[in-house]
C-alpha positions as CSV (number, residue, x, y, z in Angstrom):
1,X,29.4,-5.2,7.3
2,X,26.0,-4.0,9.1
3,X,27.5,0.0,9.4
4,X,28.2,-0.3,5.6
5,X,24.4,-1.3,4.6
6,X,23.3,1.8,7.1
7,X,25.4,4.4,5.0
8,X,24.1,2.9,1.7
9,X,20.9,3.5,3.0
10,X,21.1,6.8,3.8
11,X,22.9,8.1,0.7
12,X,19.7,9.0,-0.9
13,X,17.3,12.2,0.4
14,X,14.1,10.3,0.2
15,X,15.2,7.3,2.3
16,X,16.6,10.0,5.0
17,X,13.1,11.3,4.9
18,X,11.4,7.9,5.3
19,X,13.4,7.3,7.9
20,X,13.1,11.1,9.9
21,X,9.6,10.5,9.7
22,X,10.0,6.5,11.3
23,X,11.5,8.2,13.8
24,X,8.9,9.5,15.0
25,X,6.4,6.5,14.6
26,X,4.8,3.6,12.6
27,X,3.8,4.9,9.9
28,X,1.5,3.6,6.9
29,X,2.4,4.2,2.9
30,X,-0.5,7.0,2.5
31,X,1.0,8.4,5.2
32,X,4.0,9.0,3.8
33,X,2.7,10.4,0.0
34,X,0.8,12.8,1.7
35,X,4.0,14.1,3.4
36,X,6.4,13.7,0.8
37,X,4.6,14.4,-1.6
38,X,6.0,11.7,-4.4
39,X,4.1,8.6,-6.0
40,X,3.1,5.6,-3.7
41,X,5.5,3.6,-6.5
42,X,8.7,5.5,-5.9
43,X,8.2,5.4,-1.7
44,X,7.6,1.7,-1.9
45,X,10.6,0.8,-3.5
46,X,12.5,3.0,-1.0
47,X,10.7,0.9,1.8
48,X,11.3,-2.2,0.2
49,X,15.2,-1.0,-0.6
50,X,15.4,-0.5,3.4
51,X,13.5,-3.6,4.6
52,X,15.7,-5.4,2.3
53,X,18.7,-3.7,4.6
54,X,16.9,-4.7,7.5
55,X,16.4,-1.0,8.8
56,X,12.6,-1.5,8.5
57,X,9.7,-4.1,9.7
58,X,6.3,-3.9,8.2
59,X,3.2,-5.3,9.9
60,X,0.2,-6.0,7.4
61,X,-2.9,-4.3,9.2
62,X,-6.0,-5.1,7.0
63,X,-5.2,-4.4,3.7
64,X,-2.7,-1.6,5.0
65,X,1.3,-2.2,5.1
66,X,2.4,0.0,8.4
67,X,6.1,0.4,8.8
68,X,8.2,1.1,11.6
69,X,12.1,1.4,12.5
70,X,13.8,-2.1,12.9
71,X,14.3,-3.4,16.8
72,X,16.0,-3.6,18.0
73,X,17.4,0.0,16.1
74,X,21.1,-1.2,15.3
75,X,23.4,2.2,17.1
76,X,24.7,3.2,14.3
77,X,21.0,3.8,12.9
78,X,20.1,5.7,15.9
79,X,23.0,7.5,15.8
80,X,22.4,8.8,12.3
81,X,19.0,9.3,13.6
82,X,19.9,11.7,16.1
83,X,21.9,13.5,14.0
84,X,19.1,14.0,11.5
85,X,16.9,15.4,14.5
86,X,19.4,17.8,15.2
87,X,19.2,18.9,11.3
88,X,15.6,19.3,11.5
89,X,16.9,23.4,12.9
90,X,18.5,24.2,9.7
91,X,17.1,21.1,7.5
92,X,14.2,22.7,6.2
93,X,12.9,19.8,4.0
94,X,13.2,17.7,7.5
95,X,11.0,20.4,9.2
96,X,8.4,20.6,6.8
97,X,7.8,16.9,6.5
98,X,7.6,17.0,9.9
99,X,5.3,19.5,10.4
100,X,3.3,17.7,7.6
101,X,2.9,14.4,9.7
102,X,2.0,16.5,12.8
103,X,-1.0,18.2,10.6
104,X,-2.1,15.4,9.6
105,X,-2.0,13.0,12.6
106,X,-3.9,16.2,14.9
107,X,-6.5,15.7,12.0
108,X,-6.5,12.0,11.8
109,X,-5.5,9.0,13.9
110,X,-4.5,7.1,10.6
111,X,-6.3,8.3,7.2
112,X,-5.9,4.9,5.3
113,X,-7.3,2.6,8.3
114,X,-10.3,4.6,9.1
115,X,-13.7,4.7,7.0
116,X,-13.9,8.0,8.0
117,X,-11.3,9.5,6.5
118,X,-10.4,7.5,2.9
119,X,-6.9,7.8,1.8
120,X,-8.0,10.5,-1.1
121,X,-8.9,12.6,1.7
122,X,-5.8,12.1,3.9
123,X,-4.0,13.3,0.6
124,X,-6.2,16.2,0.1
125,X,-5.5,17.2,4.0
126,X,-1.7,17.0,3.3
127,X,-1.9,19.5,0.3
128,X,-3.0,22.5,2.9
């Protein structure tokens, strides 16, 4: 059952995070250490937990892996997801990471595909 896979999903904190911040946009894997702040190894197997549920699509772009909310979003996922917006108010682990993601995309159109900006540095914006 597909609504059964969606709540398995979003039993743990980190993939509720991974998936707030989807919400949003495509993101990249650097993108999301430098907002969560945990170990590239412990978001990847999240992301590979939910791509395995079919919640997630990822597009290789160089030698990047950008992920992005399955279409189409099943509506019980964007359901939850809505929900989860509305908890960004008193959430404040949902409203940091988000505010994370907005300093770092005003300072950066994507840190790890960029020359300019090398993923050590996208880190180093994300600790400020």
């Amino acid at each position: 059952m597909h609504l059964l896979r969606i709540y398995d999903c979003l039993c743990d904190a980190t993939r509720l995070r991974l998936l707030n911040l989807l919400a949003q946009r495509s993101l990249c894997v650097c993108h999301f250490e430098a907002v969560l702040k945990l170990p590239q190894a412990r978001i990847s197997r999240h992301l590979a937990y939910l791509r395995r549920h079919a919640l997630v699509t990822v597009t290789q772009q160089g030698p990047w892996r950008v992920y992005a909310l399955a279409e189409p979003t099943p509506a019980a996922l964007r359901a939850n997801l809505a929900c989860l917006q509305d908890a960004q108010t008193t959430e404040p682990v949902l409203r940091r990471d988000l505010e994370r993601l907005a300093t770092i995309s005003a300072r950066t159109d994507c840190g790890c595909a960029t020359p300019e900006v090398p993923r050590l540095k996208l880190l180093r914006l994300a600790r400020r």
